[in-house]
N, C-alpha and C positions, 0 to 999 in steps of 0.2 A: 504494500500500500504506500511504505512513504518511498521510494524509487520512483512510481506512480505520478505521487503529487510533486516529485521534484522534477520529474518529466514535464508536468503540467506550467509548470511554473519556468522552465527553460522556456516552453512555446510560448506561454504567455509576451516576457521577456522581449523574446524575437518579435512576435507580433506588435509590439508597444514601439520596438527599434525600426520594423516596415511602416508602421505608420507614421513614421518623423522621417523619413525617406533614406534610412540606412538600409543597408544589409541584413535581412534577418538571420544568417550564420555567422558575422562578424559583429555585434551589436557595440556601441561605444558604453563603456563601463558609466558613465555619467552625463546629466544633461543639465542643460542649465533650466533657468525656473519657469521661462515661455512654454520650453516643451516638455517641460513636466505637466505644466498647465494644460498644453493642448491633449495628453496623451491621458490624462483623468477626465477631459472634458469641463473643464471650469479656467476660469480668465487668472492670468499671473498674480492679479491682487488680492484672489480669493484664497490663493498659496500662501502671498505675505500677511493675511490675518490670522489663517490657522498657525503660520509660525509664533506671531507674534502673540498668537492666545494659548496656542498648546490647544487648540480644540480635538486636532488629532496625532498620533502617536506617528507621523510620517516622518521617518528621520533625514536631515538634509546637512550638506556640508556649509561652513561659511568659509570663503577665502576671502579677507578684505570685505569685499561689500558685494562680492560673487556669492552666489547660490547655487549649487549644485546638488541633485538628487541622481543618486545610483540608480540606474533600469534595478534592477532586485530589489534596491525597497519599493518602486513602482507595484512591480509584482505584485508584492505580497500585502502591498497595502491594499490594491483591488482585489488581490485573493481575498484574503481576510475581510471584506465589507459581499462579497459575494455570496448572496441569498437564490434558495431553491422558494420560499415564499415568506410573505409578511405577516404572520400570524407570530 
């Protein structure tokens, strides 16, 4: 099972890095906060609220006044909010 979900979570990954127009076998280990943005579907400044409230556990780099988020915590942060139903 977890080989499984760690396979799930590679495709994912890729999929996140084809949709910012990379490679999905070569993916870039990190992205900056636009297309983090674009890649969850919410606007850059919805990123810079939840950092600066902690609303969510999404972990990000600061370099200086750079933002950077790793495709893998991408991943798993949309794993992890991924619902089979709302009940």
């Amino acid at each position: 099972m977890a080989a499984s979900h760690s396979q799930e979570l590679k495709q994912l990954i890729s999929d996140i890095a084809i949709s910012l127009g990379y490679e999905g076998d070569r993916p870039p280990l990190q992205v900056d906060d636009r297309q983090a943005a674009t890649a969850l579907g919410v606007k850059a400044s919805t990123l810079a609220v939840w950092r600066s409230t902690g609303r969510y556990d999404l972990p990000f780099a600061k370099i200086g006044r750079l933002v950077r988020y790793r495709l893998s915590d991408l991943a798993n942060f949309i794993d992890s909010r991924t619902a089979g139903h709302t009940a």
